[in-house]
C-alpha positions as CSV (number, residue, x, y, z in Angstrom):
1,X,0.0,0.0,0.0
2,X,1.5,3.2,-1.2
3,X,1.5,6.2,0.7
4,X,-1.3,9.3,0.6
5,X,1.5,11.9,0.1
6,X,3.2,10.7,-2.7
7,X,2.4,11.3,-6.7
8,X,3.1,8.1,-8.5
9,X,2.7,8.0,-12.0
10,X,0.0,5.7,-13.4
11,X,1.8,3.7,-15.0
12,X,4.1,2.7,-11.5
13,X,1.0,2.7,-10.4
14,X,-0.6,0.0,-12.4
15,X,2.4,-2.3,-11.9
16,X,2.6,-2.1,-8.7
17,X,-1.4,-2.8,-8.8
18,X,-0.9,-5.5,-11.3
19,X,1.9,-7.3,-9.5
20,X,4.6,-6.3,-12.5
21,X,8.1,-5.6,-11.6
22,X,9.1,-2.1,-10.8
23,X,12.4,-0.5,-10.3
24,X,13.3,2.4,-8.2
25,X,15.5,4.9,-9.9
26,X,17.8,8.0,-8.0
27,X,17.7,11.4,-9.5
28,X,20.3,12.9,-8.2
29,X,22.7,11.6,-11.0
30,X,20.0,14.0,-13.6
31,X,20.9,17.1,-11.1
32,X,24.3,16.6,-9.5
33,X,25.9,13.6,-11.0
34,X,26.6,14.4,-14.8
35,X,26.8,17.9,-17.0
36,X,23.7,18.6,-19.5
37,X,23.1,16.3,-22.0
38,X,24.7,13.6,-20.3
39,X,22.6,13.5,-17.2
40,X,19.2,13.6,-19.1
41,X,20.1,11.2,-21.2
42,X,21.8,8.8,-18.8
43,X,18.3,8.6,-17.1
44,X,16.2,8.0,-19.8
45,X,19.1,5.3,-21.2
46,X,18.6,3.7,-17.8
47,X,14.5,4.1,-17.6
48,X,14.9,2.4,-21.3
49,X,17.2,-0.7,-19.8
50,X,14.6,-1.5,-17.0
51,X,11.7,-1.9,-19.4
52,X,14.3,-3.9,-22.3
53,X,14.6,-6.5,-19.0
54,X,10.8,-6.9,-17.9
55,X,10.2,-3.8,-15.1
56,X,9.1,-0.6,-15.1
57,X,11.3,2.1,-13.7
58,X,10.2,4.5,-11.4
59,X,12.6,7.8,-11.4
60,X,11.9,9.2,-8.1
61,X,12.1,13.0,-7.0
62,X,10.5,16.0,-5.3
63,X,8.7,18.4,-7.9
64,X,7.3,21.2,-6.5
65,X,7.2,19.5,-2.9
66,X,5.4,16.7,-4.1
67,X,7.5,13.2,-3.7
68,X,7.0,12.0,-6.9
69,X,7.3,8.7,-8.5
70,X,7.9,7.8,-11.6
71,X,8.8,11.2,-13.6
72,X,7.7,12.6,-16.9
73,X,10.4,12.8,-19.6
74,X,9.3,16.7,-19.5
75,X,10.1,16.8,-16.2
76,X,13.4,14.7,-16.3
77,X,14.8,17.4,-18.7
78,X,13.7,20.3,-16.4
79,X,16.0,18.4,-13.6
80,X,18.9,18.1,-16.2
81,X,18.8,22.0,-16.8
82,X,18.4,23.3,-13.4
83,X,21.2,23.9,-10.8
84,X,19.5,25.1,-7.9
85,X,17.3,21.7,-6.7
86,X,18.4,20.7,-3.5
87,X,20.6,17.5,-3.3
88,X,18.4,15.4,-0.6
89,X,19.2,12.7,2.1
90,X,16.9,11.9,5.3
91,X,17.5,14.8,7.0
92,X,16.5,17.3,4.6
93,X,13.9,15.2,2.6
94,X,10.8,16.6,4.5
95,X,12.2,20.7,4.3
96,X,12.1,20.3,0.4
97,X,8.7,19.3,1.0
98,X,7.6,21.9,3.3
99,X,9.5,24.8,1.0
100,X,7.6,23.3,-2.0
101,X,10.5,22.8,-3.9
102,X,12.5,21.0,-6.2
103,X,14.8,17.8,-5.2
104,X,17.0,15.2,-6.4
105,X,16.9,12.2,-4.3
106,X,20.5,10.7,-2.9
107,X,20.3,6.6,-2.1
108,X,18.6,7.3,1.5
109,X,15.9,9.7,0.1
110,X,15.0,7.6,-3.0
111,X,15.2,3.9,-0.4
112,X,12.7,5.9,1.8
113,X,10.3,7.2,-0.9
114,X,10.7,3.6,-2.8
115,X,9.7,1.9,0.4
116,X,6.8,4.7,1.2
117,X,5.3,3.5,-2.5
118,X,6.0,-0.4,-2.1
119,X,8.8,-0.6,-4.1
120,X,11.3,-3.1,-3.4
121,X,14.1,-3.1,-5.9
122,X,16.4,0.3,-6.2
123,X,19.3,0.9,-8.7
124,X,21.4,3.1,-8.5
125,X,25.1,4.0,-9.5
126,X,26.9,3.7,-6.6
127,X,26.3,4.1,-2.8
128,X,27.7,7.1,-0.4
129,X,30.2,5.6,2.7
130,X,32.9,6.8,5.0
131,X,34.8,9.0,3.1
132,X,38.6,9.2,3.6
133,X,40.2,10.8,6.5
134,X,36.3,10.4,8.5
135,X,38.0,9.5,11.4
136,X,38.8,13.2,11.4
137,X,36.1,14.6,9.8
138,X,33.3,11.7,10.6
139,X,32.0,12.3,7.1
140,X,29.9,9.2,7.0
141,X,27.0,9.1,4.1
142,X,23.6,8.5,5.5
143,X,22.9,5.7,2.5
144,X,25.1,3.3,5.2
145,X,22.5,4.2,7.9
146,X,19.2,3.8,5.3
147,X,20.5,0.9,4.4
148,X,20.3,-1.1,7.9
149,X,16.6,0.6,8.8
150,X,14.7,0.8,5.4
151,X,13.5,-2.7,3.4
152,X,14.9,-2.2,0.0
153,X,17.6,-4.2,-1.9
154,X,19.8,-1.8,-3.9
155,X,22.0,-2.6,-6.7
156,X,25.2,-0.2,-7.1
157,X,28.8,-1.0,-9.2
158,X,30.4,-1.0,-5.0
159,X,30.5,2.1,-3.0
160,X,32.2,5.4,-5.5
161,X,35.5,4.6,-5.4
162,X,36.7,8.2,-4.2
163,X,35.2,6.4,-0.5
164,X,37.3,4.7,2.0
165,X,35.9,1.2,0.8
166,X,37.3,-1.1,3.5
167,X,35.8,1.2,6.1
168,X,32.3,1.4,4.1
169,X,32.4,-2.4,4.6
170,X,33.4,-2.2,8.1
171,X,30.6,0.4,9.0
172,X,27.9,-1.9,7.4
173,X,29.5,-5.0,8.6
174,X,28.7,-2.9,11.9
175,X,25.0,-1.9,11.1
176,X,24.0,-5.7,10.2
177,X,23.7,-4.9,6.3
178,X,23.8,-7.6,4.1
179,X,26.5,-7.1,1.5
180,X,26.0,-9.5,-1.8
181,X,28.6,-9.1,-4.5
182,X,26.8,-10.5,-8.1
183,X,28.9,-13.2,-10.0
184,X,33.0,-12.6,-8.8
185,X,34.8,-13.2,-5.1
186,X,36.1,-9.2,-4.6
187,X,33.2,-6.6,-4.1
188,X,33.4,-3.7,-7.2
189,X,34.9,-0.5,-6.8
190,X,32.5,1.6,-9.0
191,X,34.5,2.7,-12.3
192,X,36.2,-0.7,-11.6
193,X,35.6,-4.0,-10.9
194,X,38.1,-5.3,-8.6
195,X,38.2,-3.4,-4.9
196,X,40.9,-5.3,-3.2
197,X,38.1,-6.1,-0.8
198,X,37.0,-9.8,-0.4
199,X,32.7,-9.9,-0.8
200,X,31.7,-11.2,2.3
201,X,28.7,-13.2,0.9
202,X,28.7,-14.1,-2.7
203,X,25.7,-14.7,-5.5
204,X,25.9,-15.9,-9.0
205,X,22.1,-15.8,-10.4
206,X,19.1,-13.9,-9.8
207,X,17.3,-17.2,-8.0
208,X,20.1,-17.1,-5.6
209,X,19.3,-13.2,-4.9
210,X,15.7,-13.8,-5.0
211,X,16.3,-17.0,-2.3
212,X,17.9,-14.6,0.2
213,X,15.9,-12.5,0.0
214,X,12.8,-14.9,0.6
215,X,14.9,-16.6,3.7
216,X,15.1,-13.0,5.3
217,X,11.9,-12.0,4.7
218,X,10.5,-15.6,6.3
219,X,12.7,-14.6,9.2
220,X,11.2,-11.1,9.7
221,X,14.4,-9.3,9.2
222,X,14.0,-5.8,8.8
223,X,16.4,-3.3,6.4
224,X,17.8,-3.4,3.2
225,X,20.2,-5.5,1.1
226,X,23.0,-4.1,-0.9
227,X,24.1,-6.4,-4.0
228,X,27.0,-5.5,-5.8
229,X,27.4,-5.8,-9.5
230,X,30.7,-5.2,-10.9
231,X,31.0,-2.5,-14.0
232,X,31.1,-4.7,-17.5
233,X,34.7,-5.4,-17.9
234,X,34.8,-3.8,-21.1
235,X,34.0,-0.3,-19.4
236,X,35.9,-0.7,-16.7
237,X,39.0,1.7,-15.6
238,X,41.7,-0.2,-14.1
239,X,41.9,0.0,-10.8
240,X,45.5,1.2,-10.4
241,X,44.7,4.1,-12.9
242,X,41.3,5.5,-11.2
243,X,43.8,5.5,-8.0
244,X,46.3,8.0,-9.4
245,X,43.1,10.1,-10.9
246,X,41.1,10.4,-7.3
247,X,44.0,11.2,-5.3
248,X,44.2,14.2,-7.7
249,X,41.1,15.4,-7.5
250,X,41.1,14.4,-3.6
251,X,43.5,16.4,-2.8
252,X,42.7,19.6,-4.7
253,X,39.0,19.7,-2.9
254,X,40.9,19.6,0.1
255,X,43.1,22.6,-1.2
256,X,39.5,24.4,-2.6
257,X,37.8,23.5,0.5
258,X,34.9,21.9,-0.9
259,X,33.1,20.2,1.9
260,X,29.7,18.7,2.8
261,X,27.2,17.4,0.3
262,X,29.4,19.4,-2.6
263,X,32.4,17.0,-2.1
264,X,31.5,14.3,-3.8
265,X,29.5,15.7,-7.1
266,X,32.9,18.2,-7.5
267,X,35.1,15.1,-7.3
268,X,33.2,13.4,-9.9
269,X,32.9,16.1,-12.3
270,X,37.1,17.1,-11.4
271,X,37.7,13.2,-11.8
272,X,35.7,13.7,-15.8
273,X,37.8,15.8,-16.4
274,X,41.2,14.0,-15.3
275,X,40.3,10.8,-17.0
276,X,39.5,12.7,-20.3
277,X,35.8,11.9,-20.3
278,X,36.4,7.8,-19.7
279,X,35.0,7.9,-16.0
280,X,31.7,9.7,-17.4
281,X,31.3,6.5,-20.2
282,X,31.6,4.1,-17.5
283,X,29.4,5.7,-15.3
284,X,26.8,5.3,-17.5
285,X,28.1,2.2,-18.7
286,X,27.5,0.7,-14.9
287,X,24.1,2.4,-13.9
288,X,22.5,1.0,-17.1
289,X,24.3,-2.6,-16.0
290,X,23.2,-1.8,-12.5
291,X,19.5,-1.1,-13.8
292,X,19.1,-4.2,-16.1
293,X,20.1,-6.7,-12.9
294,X,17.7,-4.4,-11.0
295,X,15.0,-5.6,-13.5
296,X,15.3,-8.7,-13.5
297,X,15.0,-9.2,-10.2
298,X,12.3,-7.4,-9.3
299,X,10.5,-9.4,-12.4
300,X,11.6,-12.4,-10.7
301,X,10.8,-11.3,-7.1
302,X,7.4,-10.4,-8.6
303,X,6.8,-14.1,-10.6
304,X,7.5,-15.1,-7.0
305,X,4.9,-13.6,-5.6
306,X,2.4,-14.9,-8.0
307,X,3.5,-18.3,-7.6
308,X,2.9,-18.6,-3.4
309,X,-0.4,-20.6,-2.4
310,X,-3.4,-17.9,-1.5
């Protein structure tokens, strides 16, 4: 049952009535995560991959105040030309409301909304963590917190590689958050595959997803599942390369000062433009590999529920 205050499109709508498959979509990557053209048409690439695979995607946002599920392609572009919607997480979701204004939705906002609207399947690029030098700064993203208190599982390519992955791990080790890594022993490092970081509990098909997910819910655990699905290899930036290119851009935002919510869509834009345009291609190389997983599982997860006993 979806909630009163939300706008969802009728066609979300109709397959979450109709039992179909739906995937949740971010939409902060269309306002923060990629320059114009690129961002609007990295969505509607991605919208297009969840319906090629079975699903229906729901690009979630704040228009106006209005959560809003499932967005208009007219409304998509508006987001890709504007640069003054707010970038929103949990704590700031409801003041975007209450202003009645515009809002990209970060991993914790769009798991919330997603959840609000019975949605159980999210894709996304990659997930927020403890960023480097936290121990300092205790710059911790509140996706790691989200993701142990709100019931959705979320596909990403790892956590953005410009993170502190082994303490990401560590912290969700920490919160109880199941950690699935999709068809390879290490867990992904966004732009590449390989983290250096052993996955703690490995998958290989979408039944084996769809079983854990089924033994959890049998158990009445409550919280989310992150599953990650390592960038196709022949997008992927070698690991030792995109090291050299973040601690770059790392270390001029420290020089700058960028800080906050502005770190990480500065670094991705600075680390564009230090890779000549290749970590843009992957990204959207990943999120459309992210979002065709994300479909069919929610497909599957759906057959499932049509097969149980009444």
């Amino acid at each position: 049952m979806s909630h009163p205050a939300l706008s969802i499109s009728h066609e979300v709508q109709a397959a979450l009535s109709g039992g179909q498959g739906v995937v949740a979509l971010e939409s902060t990557i269309i306002t923060h995560g990629m320059p114009y053209p690129a961002n609007r048409d990295t969505a509607l690439n991605v919208e297009q991959a969840v319906r090629d695979n079975g699903a229906i995607p729901a690009t979630i946002a704040i228009v106006q105040g209005v959560p809003t599920i499932g967005l208009s392609e007219e409304i998509i572009e508006q987001l890709a030309r504007t640069d003054n919607a707010m970038k929103l997480s949990r704590a700031d979701l409801a003041m975007a409301v209450a202003q009645g204004v515009d809002g990209s939705t970060t991993v914790a906002a769009t798991m919330i909304l997603a959840k609000m609207a019975g949605i159980e399947v999210f894709a996304t690029g990659g997930i927020g963590g403890v960023h480097k030098g936290a121990e300092l700064s205790f710059d911790i993203s509140a996706d790691l917190q989200e993701l142990s208190r709100t019931s959705v599982s979320v596909i990403c390519a790892g956590a953005k590689a410009i993170l502190d992955i082994p303490k990401t791990l560590e912290v969700l080790e920490t919160l109880g958050v199941p950690v699935l890594t999709f068809g390879q022993a290490s867990f992904p490092a966004f732009w590449s595959r390989d983290s250096d970081q052993a996955a703690s509990l490995r998958v290989d098909t979408i039944d084996d997803i769809v079983t854990f997910i089924q033994a959890r819910t049998s158990m009445n655990f409550e919280g989310g599942i992150l599953i990650g699905n390592p960038v196709p290899a022949e997008h992927e930036i070698p690991r030792e390369k995109m090291q050299g290119i973040i601690q770059q851009a790392v270390a001029e935002a420290a020089m700058q000062g960028i800080a906050g919510k502005q770190v990480t869509p500065w670094l991705l834009g600075r680390i564009v433009e230090l890779s000549d345009g290749a970590s843009l291609i992957t990204n959207q190389a990943l999120i459309a590999n992210n979002a065709t997983l994300a479909a069919r599982l929610a497909k599957s997860l759906a057959m499932s529920y049509s097969d149980e006993p009444n």
